[in-house]
N, CA, C and O of each residue as an XYZ file, in Angstrom:
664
protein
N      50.428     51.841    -25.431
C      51.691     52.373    -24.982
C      52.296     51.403    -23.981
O      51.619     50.616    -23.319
N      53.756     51.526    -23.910
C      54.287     50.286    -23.343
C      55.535     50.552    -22.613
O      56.510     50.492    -23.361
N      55.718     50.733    -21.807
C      57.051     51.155    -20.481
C      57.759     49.921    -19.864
O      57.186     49.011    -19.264
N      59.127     50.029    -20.105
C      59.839     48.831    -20.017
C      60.669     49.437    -18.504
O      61.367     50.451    -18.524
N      60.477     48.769    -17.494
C      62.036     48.561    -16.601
C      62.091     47.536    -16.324
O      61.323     46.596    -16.530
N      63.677     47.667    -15.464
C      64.476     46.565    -15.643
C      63.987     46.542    -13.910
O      63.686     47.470    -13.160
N      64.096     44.507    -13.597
C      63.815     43.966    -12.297
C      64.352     44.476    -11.254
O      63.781     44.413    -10.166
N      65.759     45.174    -11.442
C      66.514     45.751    -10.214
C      65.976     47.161     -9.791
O      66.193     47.687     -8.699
N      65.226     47.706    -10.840
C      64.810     48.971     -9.805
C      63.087     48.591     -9.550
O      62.448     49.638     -9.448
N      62.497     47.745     -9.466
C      61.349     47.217     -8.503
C      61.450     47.045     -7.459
O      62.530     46.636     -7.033
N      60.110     47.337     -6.380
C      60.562     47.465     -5.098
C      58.770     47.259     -4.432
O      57.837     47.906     -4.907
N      58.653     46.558     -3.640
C      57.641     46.125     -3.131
C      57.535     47.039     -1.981
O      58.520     47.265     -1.278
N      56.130     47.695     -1.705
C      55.746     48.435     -0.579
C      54.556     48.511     -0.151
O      53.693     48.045     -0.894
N      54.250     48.938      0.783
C      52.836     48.446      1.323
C      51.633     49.969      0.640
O      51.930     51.157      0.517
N      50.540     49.391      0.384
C      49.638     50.099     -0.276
C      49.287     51.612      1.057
O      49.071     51.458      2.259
N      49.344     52.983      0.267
C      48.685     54.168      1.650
C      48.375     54.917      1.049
O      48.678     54.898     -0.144
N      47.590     55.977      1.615
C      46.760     56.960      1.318
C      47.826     57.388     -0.066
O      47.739     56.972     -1.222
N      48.600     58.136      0.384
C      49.410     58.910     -0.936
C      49.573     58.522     -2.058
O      49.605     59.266     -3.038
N      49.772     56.623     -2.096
C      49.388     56.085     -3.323
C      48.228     55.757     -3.896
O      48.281     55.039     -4.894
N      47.186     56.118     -3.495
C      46.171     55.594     -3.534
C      45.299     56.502     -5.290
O      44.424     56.043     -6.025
N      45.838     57.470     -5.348
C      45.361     58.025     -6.905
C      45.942     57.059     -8.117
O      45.443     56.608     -9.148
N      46.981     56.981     -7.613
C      47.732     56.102     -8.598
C      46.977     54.429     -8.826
O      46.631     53.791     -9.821
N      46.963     54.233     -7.716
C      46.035     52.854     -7.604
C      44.879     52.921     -8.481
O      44.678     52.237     -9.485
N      44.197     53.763     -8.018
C      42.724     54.380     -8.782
C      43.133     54.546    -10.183
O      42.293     54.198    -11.013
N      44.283     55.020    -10.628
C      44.358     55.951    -12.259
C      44.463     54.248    -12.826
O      44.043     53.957    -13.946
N      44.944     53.424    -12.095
C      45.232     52.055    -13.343
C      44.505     51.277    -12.895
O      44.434     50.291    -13.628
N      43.869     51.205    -11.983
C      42.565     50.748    -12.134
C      41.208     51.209    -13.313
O      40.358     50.607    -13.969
N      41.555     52.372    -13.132
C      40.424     52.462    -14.382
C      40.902     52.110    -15.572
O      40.256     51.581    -16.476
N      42.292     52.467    -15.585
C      43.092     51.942    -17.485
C      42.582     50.518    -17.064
O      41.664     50.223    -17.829
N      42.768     49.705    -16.325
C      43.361     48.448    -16.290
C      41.546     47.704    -16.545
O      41.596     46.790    -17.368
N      40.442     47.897    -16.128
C      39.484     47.302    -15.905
C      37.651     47.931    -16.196
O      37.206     49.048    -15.933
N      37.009     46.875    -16.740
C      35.523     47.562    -17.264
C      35.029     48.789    -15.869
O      34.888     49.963    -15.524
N      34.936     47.257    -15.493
C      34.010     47.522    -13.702
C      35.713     47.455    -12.512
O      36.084     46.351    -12.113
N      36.290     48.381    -12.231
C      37.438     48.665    -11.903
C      36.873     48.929    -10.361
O      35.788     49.386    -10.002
N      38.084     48.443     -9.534
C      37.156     49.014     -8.210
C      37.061     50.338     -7.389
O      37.815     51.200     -7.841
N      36.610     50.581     -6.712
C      36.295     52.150     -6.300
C      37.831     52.471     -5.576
O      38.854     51.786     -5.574
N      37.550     53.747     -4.996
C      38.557     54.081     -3.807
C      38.285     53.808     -2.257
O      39.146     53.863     -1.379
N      37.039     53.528     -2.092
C      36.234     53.249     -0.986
C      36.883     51.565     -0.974
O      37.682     51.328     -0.068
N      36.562     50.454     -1.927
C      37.307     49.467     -2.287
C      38.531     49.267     -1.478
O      38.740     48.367     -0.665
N      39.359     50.311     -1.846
C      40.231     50.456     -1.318
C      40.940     50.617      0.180
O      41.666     49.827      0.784
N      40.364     52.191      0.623
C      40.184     51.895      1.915
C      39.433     51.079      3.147
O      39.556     51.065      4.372
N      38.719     50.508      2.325
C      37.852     49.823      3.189
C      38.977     48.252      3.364
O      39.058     47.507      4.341
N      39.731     48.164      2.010
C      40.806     46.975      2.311
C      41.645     47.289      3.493
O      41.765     46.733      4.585
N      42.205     48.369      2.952
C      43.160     48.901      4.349
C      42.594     48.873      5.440
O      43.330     48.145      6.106
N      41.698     49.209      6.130
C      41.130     49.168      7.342
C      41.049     47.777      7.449
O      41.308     47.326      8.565
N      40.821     47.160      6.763
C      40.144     45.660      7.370
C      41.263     45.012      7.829
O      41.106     44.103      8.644
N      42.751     45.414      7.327
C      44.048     45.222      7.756
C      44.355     44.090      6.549
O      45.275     43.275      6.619
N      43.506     44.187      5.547
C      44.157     43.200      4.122
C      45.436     43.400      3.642
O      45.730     44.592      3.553
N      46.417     42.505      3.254
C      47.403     42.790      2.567
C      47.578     43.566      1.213
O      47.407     42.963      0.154
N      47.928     44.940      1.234
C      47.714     45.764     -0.015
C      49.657     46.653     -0.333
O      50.342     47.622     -0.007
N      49.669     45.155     -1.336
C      51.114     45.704     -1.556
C      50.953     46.208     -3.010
O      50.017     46.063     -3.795
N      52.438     47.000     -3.171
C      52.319     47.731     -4.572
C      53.616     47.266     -5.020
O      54.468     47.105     -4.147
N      53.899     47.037     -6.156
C      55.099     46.988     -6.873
C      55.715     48.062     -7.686
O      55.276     48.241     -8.822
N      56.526     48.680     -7.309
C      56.701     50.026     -7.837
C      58.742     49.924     -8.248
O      59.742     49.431     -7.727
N      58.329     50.876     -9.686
C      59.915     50.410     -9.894
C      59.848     52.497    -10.078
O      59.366     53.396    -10.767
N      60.612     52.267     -9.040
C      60.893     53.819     -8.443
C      59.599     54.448     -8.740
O      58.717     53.681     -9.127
N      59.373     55.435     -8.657
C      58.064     56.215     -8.268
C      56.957     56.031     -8.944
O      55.946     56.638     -8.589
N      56.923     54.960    -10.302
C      56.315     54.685    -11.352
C      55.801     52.795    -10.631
O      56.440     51.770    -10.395
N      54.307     53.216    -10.518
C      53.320     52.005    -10.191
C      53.629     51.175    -11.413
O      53.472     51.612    -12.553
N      54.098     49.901    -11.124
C      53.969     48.722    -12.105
C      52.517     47.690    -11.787
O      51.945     47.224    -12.772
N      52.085     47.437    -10.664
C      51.256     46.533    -10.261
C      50.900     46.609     -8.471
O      51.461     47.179     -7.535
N      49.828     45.830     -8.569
C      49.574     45.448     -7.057
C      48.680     44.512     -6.323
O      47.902     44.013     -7.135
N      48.538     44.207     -5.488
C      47.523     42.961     -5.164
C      46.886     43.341     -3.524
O      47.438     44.059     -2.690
N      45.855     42.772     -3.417
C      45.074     43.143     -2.185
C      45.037     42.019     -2.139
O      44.782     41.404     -3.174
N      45.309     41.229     -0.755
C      44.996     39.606     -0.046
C      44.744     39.941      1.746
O      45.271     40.594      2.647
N      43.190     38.706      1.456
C      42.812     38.868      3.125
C      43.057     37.282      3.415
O      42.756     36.417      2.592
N      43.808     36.929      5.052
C      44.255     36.124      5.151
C      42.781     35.357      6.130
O      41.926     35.884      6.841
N      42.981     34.217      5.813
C      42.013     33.450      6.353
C      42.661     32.418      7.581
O      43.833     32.735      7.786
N      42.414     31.785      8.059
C      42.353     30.849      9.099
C      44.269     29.766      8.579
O      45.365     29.594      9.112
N      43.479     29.308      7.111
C      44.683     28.638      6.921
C      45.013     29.014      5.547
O      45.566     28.292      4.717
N      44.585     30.319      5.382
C      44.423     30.327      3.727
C      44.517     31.890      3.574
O      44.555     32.724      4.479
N      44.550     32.116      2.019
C      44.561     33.454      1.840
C      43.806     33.646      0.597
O      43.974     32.946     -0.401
N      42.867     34.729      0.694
C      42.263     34.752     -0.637
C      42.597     36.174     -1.284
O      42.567     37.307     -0.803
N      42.847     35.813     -2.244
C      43.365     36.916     -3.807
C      42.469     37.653     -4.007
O      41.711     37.077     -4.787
N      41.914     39.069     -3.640
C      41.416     39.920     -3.808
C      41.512     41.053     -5.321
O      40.702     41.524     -6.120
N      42.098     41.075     -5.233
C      42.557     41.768     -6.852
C      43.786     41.748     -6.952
O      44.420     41.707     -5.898
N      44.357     41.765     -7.947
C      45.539     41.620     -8.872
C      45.999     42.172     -9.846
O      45.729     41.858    -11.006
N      46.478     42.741     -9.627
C      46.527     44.161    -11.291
C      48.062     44.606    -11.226
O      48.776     45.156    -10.387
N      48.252     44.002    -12.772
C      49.504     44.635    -13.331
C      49.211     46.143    -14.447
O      48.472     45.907    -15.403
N      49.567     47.097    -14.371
C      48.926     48.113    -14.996
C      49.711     47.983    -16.848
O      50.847     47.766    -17.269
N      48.092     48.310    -17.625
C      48.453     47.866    -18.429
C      49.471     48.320    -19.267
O      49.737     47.593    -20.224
N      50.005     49.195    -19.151
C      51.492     49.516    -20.228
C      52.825     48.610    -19.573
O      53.958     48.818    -20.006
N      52.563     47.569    -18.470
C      53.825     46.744    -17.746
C      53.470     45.390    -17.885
O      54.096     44.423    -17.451
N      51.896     45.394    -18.840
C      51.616     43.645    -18.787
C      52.697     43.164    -20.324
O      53.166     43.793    -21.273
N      52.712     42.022    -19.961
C      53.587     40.806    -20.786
C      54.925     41.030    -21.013
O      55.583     40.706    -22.002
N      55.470     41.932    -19.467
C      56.769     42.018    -19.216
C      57.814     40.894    -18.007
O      59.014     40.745    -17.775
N      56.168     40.146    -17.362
C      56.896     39.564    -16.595
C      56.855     40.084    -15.298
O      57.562     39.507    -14.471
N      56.081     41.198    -14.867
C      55.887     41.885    -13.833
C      54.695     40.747    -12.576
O      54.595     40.581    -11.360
N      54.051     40.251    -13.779
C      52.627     39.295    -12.617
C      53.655     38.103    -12.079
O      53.292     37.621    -11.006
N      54.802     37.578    -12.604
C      55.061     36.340    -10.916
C      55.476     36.627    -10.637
O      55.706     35.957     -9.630
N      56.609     38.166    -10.655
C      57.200     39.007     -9.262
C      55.937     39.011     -8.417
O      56.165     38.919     -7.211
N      54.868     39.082     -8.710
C      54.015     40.017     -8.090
C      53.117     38.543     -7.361
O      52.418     38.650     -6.353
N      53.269     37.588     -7.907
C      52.927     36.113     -7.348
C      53.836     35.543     -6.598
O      53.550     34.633     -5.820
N      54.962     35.985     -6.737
C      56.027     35.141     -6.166
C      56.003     36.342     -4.696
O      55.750     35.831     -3.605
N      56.212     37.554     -4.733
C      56.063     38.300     -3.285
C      54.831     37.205     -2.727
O      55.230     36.299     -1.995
N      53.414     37.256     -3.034
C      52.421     37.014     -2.462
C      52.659     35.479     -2.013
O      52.671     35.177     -0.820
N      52.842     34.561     -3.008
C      53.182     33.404     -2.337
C      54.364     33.038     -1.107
O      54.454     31.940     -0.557
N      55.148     34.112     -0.854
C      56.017     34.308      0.452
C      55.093     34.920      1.305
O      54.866     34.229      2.299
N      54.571     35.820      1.269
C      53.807     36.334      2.446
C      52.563     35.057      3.059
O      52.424     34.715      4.233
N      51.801     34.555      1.885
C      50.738     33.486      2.536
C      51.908     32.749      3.440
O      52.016     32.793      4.665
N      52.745     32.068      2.505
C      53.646     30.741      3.616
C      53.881     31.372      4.855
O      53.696     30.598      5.794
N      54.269     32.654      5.225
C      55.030     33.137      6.254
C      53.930     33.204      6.922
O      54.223     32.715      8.013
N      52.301     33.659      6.953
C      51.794     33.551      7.229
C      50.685     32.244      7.977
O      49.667     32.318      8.665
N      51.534     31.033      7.400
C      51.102     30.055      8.140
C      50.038     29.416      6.667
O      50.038     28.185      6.634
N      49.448     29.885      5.874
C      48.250     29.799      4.523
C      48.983     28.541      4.411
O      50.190     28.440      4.628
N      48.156     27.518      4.041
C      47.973     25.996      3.118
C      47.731     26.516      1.769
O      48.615     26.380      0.923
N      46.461     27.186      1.433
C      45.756     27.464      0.102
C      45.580     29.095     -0.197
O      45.124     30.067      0.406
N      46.068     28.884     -1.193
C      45.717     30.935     -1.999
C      44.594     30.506     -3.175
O      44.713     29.757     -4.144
N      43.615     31.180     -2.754
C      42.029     31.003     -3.540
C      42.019     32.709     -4.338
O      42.195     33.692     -3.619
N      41.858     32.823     -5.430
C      40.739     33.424     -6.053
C      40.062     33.385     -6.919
O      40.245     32.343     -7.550
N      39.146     34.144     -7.425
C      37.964     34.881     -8.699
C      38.755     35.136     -9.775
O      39.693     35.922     -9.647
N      38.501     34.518    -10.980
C      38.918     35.519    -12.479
C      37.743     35.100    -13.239
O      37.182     34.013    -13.372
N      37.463     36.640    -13.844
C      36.429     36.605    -14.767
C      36.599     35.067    -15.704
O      37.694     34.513    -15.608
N      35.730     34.533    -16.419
C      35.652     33.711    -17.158
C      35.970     34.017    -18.336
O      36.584     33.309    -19.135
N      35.551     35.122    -18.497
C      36.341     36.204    -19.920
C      37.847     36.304    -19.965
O      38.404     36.691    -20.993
N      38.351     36.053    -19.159
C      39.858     36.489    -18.727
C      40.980     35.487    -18.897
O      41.665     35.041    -17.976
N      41.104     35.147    -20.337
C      42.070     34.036    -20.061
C      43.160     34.373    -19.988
O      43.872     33.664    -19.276
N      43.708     35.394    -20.561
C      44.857     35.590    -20.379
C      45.686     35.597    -18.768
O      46.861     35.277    -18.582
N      44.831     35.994    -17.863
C      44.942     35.721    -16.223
C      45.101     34.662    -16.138
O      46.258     34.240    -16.148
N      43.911     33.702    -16.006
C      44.119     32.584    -15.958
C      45.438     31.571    -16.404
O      45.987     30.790    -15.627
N      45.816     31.781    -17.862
C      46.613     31.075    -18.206
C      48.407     31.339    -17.419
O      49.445     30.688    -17.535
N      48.036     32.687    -16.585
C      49.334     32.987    -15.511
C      48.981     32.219    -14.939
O      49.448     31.113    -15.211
N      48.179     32.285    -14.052
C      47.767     31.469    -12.706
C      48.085     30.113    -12.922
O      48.892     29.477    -12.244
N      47.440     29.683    -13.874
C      47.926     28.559    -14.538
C      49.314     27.936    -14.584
O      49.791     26.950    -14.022
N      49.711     28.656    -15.271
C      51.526     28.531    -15.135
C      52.239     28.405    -13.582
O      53.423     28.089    -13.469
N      51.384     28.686    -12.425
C      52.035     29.053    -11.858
C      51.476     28.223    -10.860
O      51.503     28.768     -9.757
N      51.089     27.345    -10.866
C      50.385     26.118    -10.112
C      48.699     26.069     -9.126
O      48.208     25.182     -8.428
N      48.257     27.326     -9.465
C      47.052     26.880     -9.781
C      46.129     26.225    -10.727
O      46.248     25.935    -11.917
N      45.141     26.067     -9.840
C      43.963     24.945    -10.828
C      42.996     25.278    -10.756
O      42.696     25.320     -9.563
N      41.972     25.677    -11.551
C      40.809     25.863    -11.845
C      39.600     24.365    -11.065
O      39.467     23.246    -11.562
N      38.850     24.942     -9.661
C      38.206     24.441     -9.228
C      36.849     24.460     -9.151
O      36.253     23.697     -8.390
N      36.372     25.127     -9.748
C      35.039     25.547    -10.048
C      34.457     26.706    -10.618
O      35.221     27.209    -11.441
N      33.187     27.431    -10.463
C      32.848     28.313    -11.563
C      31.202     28.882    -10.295
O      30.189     28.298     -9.911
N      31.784     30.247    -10.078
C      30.552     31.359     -9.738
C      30.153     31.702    -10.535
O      30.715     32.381    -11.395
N      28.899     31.298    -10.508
C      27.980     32.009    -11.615
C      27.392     33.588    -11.263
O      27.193     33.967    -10.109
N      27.149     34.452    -12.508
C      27.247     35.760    -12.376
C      27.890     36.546    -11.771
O      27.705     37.722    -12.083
N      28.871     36.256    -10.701
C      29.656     36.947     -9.748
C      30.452     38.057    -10.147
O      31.225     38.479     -9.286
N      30.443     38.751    -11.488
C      30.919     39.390    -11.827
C      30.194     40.802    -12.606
O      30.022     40.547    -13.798
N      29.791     42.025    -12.285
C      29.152     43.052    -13.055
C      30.024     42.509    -14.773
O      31.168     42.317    -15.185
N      28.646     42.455    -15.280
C      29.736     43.201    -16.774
C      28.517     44.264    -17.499
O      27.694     44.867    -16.810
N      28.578     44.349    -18.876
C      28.219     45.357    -19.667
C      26.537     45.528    -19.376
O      26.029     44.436    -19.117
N      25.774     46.430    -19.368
C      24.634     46.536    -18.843
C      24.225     46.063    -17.440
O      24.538     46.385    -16.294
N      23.356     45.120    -18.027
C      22.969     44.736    -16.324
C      23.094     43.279    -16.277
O      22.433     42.576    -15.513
N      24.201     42.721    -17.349
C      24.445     41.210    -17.532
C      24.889     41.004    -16.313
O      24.482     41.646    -15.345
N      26.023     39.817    -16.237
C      26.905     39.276    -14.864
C      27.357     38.514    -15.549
O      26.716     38.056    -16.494
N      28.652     38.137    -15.263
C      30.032     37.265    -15.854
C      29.785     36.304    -14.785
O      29.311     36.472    -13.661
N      30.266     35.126    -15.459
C      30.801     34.024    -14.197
C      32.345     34.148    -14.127
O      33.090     34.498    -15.042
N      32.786     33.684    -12.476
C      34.302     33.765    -12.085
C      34.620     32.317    -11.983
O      33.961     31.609    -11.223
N      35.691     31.778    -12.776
C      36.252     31.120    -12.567
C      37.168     30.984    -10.916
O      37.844     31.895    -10.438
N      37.000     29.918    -10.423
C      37.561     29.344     -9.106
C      38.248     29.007     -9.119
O      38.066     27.869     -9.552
N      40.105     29.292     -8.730
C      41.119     29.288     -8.828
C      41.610     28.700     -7.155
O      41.107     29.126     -6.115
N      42.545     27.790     -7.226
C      43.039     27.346     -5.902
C      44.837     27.301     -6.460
O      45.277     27.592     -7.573
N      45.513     26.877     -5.350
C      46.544     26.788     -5.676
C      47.269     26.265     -3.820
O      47.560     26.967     -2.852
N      47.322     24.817     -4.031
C      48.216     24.541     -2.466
C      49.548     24.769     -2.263
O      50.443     24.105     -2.786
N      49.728     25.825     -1.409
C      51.250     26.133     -1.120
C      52.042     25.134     -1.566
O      52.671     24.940     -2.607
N      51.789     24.222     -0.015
C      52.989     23.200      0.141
C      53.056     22.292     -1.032
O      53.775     21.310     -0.852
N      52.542     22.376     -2.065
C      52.710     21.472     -3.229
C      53.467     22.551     -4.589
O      53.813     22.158     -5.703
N      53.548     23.819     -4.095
C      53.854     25.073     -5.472
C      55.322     25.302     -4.819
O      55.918     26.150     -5.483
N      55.928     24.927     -3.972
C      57.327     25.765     -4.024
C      58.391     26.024     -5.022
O      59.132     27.004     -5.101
N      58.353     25.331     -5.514
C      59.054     25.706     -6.580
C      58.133     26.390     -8.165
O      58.628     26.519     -9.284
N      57.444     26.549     -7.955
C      56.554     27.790     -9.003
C      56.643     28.836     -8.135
O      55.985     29.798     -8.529
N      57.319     29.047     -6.900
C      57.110     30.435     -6.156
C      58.484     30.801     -5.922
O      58.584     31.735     -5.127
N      59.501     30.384     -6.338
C      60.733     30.152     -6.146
C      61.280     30.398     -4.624
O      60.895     29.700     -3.686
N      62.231     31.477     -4.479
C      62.676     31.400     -3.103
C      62.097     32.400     -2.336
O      62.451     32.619     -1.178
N      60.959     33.212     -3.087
C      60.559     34.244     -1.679
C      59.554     33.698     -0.755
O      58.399     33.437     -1.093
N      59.990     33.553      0.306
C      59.272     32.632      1.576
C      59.260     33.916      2.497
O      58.812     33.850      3.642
């Protein structure tokens, strides 16, 4: 199933309790090993960046980022799946790459399953580079473990893959 809106009624807001079922409901559509609600609040407390993209009361996506020293690392990323291959993930890259810069970040680092190309090949597009490879770092089916691909991406060299939100 597949739900179309249009860019003008999207609206970026910060992740809270009240949204937080919603977070949870596409997390489980969206993922095997999906993360908890504890996940969750435990982001919020830590004071991580947990924005939502919402085109009026209807969750399109969202991202959790904890900022580092000079950097920011990509915690999860989820476009929910009836809004993927609409174009919703570099709104949702392009907010985040304004918040690292404003924040002072050189580098936005994260994890994607190795299974996951279709992620990747965003990230990709969008001036990250694949820098290395965690092995098992990922639960998958039984009691296996996925490796995560190591994703970097230097600000000051992407501005224009992030266009103008600074």
């Amino acid at each position: 199933m597949s739900a179309v809106l249009q860019p003008l009624e999207a609206h970026l807001e910060a992740l809270t309790i009240e949204r937080l079922d919603a977070v949870c409901a596409v997390e489980q559509r969206a993922y095997s090993h999906p993360w908890t609600r504890a996940n969750f609040i435990d982001s919020m407390a830590a004071g991580y960046h947990c924005q939502l993209l919402m085109g009026g009361d209807t969750l399109i996506g969202y991202f959790v980022a904890m900022k580092g020293v000079d950097e920011v690392h990509l915690l999860n990323f989820t476009v929910a799946p009836e809004f993927q291959r609409q174009g919703w993930a570099p709104m949702l890259l392009q907010a985040l790459g304004g918040w690292s810069r404003a924040q002072g970040a050189q580098w936005l680092w994260l994890e994607v399953r190795e299974s996951n190309g279709r992620a990747q090949a965003v990230y990709l597009r969008h001036g990250f580079r694949s820098v290395g490879l965690r092995k098992g770092y990922y639960p998958a089916a039984g009691s296996q473990r996925e490796n995560a691909v190591v994703m970097s991406l230097h600000l000051n060299e992407s501005a224009s893959a992030w266009g103008a939100l600074q």
